[in-house]
N, C-alpha and C positions, 0 to 999 in steps of 0.2 A: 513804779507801779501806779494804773490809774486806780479812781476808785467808780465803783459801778452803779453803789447805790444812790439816788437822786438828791438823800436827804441829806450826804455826806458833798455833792455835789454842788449843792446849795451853799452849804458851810463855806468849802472852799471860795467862792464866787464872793460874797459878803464880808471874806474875811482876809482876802486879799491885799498884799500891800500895793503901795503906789506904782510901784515899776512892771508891776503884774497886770493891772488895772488899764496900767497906759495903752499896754496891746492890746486886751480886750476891747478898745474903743477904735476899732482896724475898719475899715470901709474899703469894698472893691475899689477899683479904678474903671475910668472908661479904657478901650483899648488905644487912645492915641498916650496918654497918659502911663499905659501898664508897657507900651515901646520905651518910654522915655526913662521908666525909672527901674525896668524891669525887674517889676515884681506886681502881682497879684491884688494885693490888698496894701496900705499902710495905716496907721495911728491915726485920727482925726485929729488935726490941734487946732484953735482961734484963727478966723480969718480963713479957714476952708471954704471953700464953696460944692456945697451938698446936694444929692435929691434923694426924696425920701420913696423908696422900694414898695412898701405893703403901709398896710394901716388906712385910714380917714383920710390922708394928707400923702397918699400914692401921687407921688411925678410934679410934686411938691421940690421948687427949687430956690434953697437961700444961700447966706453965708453966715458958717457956725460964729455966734457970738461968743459962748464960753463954755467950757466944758467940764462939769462938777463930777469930776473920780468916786467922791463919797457915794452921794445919792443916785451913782450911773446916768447922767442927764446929759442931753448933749442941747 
C-alpha cells in the first residue's frame, strides 16, 4: 500500500535505508547506452559521467566524484 499524503512521503524519503537510497540515485540513459544495457534508467555510482537536465547548470557535463546517500548529494 502507497502512502498518498506528502508529509508521510517525506518521511519515507529521509528515512530510507541504504539499499533503498541507492535506486533513488537512478539517472536516464542516452539511447545508445539504454541498447546496450537494456534498461531505462540505472544507479548513479563514482566515476559516471553525467549532464545535468534542469537547474542553473542545464547541459552541464562532468564525471560524478562521490555520492553522499545521507545528505542526497551527487
Amino acid at each position: 500500500m502507497q502512502v498518498t499524503k506528502p508529509k508521510k512521503q517525506r518521511k519515507r524519503l529521509f528515512q530510507a535505508p541504504d539499499h533503498i537510497r541507492h535506486r533513488q540515485f537512478s539517472a536516464r540513459l542516452s539511447p545508445e547506452l539504454r541498447a546496450s544495457h537494456e534498461a531505462k534508467g540505472i544507479p548513479v555510482r563514482s566515476g559516471d559521467t553525467v549532464r545535468v537536465m534542469r537547474g542553473d547548470y542545464k547541459d552541464f557535463e562532468g564525471k560524478v566524484t562521490r555520492v553522499e546517500r545521507k545528505k542526497y548529494r551527487i
